[in-house]
N, CA and C atoms as an extended XYZ file, in Angstrom:
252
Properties=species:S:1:pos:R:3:atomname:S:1:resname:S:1:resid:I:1 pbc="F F F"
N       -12.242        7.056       -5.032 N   UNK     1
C       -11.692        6.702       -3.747 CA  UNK     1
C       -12.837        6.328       -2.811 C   UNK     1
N       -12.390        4.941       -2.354 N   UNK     2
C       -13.503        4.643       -0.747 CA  UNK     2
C       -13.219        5.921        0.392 C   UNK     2
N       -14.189        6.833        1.052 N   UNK     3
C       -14.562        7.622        1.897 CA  UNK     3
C       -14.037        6.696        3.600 C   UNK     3
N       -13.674        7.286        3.444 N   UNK     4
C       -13.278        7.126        5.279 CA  UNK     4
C       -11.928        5.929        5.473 C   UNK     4
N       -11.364        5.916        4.222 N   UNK     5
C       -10.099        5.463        4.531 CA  UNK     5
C        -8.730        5.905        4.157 C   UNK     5
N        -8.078        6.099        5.066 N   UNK     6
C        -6.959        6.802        4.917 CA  UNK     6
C        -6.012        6.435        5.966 C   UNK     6
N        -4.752        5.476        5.681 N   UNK     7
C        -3.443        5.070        6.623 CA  UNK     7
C        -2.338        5.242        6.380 C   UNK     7
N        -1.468        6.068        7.411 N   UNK     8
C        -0.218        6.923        7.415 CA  UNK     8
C         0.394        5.368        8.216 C   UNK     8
N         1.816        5.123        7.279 N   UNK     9
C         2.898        4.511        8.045 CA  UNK     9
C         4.138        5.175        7.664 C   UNK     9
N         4.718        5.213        9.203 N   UNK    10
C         6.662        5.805        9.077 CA  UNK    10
C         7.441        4.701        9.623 C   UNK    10
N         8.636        4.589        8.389 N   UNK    11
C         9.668        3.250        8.748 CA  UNK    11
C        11.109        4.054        8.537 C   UNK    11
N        12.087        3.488        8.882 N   UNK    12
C        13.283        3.510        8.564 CA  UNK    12
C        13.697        2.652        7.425 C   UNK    12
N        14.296        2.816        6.743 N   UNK    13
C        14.939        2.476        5.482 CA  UNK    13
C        16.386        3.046        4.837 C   UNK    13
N        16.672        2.383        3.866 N   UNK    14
C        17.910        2.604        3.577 CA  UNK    14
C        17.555        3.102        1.941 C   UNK    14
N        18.041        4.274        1.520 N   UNK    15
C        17.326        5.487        0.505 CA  UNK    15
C        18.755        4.555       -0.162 C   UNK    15
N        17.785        4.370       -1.992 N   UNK    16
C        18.628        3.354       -2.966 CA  UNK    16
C        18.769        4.249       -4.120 C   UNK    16
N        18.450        5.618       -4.067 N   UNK    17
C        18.799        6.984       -4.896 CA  UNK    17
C        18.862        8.310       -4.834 C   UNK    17
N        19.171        8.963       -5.731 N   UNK    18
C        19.659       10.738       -5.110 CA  UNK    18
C        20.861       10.262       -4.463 C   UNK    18
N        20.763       12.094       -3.923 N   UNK    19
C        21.668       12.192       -3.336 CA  UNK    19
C        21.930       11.937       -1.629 C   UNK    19
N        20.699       11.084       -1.294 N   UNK    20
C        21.205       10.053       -0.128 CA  UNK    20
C        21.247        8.733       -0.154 C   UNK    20
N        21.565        8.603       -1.351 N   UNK    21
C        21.471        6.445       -1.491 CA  UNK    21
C        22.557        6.618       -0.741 C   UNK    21
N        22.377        5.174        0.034 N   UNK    22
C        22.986        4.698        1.031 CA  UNK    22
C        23.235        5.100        2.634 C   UNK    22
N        22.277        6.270        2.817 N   UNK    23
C        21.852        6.833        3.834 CA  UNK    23
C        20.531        6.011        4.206 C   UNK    23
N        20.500        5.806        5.798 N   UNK    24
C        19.426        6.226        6.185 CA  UNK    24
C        18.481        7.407        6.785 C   UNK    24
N        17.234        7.010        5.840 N   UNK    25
C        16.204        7.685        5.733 CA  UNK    25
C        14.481        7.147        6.698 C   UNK    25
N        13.842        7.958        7.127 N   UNK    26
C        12.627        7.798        7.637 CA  UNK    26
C        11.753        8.071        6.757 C   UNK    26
N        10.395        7.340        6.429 N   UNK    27
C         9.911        7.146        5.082 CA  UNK    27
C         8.422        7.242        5.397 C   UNK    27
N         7.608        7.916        5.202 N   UNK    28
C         6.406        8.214        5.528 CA  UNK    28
C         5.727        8.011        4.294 C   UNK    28
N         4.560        7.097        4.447 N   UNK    29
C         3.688        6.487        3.228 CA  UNK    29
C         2.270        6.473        3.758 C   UNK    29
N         0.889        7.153        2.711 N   UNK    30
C         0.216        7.109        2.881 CA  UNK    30
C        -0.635        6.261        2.215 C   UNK    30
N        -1.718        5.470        2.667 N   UNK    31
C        -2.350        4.810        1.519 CA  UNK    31
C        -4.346        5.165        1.191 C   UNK    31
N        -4.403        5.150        0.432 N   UNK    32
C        -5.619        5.558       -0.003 CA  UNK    32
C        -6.342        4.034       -0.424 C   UNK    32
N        -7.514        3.731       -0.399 N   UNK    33
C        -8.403        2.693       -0.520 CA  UNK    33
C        -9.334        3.387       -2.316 C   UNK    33
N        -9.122        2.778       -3.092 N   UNK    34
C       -10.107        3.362       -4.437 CA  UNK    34
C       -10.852        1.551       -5.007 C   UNK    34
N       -11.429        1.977       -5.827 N   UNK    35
C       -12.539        1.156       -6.451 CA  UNK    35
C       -11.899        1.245       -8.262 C   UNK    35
N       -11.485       -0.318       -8.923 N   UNK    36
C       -10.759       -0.015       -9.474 CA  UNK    36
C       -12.119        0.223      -10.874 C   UNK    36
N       -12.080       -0.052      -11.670 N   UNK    37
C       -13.490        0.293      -12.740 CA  UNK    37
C       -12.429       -1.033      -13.552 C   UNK    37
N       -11.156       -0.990      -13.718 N   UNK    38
C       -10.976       -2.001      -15.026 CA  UNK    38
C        -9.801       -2.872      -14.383 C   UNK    38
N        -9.361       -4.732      -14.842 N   UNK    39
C        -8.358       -4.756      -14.099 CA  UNK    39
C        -7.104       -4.777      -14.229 C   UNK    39
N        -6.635       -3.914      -15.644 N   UNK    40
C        -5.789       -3.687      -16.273 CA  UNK    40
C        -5.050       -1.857      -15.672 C   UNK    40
N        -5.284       -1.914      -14.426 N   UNK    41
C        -5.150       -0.456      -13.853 CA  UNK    41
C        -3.079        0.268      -14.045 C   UNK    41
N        -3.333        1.049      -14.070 N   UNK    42
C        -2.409        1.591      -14.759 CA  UNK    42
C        -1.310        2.276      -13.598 C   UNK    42
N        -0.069        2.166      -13.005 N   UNK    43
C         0.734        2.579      -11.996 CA  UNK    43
C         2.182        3.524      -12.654 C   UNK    43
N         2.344        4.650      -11.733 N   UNK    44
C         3.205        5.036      -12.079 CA  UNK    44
C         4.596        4.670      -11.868 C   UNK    44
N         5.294        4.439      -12.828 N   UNK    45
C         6.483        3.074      -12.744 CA  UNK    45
C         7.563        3.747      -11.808 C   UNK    45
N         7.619        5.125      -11.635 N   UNK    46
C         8.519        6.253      -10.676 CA  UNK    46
C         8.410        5.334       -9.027 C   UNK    46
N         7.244        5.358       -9.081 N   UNK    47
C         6.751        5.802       -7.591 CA  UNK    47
C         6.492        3.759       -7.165 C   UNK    47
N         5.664        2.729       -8.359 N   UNK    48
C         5.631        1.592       -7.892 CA  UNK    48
C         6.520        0.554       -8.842 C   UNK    48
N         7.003       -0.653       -8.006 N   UNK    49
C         7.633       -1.435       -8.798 CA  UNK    49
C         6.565       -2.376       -9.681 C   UNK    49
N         5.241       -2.372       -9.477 N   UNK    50
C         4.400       -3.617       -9.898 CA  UNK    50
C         2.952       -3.505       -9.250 C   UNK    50
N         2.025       -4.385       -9.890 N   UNK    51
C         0.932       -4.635       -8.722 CA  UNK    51
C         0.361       -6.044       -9.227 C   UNK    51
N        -0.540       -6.691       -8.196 N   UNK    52
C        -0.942       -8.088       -8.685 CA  UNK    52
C        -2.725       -7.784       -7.980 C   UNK    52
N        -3.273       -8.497       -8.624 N   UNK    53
C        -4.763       -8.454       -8.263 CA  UNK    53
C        -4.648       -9.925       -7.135 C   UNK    53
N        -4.793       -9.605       -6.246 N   UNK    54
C        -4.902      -11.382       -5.694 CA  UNK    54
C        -5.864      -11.258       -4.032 C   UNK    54
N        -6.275      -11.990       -3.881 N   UNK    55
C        -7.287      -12.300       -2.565 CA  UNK    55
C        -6.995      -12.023       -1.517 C   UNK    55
N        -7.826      -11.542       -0.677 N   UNK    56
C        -7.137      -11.118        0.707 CA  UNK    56
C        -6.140      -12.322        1.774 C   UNK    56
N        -6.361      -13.227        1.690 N   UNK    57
C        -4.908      -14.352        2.316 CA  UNK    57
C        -3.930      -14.571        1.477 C   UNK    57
N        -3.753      -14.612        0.291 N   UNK    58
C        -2.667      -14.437       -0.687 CA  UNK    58
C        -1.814      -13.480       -0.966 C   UNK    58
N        -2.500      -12.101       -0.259 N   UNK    59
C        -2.267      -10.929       -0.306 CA  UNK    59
C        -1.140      -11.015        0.976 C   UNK    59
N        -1.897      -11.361        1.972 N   UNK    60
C        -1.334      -11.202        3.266 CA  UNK    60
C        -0.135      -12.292        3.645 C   UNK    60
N        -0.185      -13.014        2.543 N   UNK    61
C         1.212      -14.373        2.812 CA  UNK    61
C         2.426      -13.907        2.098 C   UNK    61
N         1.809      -12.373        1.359 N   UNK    62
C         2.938      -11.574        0.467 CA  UNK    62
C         3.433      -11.089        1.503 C   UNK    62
N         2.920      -10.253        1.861 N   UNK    63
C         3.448       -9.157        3.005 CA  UNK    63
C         4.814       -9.338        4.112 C   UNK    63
N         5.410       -8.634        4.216 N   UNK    64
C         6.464       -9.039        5.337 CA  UNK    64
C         6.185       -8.239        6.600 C   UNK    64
N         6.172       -7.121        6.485 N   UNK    65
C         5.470       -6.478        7.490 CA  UNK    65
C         4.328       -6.240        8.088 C   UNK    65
N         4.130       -6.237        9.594 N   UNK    66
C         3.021       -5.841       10.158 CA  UNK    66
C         2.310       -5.018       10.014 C   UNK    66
N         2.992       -3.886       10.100 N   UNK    67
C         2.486       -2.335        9.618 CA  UNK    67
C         1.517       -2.814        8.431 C   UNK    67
N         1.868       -2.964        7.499 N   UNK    68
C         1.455       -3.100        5.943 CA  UNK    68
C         0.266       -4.168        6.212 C   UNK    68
N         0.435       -5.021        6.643 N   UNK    69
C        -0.171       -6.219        6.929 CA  UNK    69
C        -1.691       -5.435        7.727 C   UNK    69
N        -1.400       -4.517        8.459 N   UNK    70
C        -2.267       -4.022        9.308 CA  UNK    70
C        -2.945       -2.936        8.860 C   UNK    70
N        -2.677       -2.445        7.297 N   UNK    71
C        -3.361       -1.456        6.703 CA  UNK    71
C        -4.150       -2.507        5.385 C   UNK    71
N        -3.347       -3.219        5.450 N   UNK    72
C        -4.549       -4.386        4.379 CA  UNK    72
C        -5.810       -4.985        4.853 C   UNK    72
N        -5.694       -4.944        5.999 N   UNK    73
C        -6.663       -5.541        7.433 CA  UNK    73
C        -7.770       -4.795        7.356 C   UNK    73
N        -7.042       -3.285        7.504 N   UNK    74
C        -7.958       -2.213        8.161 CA  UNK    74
C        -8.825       -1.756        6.492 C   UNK    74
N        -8.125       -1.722        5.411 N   UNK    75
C        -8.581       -2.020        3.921 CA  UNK    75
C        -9.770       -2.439        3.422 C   UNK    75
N        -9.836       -4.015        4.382 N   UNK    76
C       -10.510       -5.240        3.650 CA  UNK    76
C       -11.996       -4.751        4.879 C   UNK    76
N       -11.819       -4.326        6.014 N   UNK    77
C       -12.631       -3.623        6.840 CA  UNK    77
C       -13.655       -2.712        5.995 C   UNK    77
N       -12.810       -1.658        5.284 N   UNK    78
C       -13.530       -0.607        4.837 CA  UNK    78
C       -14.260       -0.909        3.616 C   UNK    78
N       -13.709       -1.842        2.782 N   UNK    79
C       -14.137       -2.107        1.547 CA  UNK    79
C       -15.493       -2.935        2.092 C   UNK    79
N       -15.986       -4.252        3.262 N   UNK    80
C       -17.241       -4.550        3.433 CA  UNK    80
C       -17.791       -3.518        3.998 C   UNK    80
N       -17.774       -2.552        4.691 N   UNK    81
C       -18.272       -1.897        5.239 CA  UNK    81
C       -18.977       -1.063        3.809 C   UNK    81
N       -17.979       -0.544        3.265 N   UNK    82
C       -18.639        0.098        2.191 CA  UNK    82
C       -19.607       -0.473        1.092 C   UNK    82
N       -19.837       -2.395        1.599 N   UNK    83
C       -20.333       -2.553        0.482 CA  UNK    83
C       -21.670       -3.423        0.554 C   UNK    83
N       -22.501       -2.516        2.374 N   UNK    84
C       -23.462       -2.659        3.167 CA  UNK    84
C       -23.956       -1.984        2.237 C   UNK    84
């Protein structure tokens, strides 16, 4: 893991299992910044639907949200910083 990054976002959403699908729910997600070693990296299929290796403006033309948009930002920050 990159040192000194760490971003909390809370959204509203609509819960698509258990026993509140179809409730709304408030959804608190944290994200961690790591250094991958291979680029065949391995995700737990529970928790993500997918991942793609792609460039920071390609990245960001994915995105729909700001929030998200604004932790990829703050991301691409830490990763030059870290790589003074």
């Amino acid at each position: 893991m990159i040192d000194g990054f760490r971003e909390n976002i809370t959204y509203i959403a609509v819960s698509n299992r258990g026993a509140s699908k179809g409730q709304t729910i408030e959804k608190h997600v944290t994200y961690f910044l790591c250094r991958a070693s291979q680029k065949d990296a391995q995700t737990e299929d529970s928790e993500i639907g997918g991942h793609e290796w792609l460039v920071l403006n390609e990245a960001e033309k994915r995105l729909r949200f700001d929030s998200i948009k604004e932790v990829l930002r703050k991301a691409n920050e830490c990763v030059i910083i870290s790589k003074k």
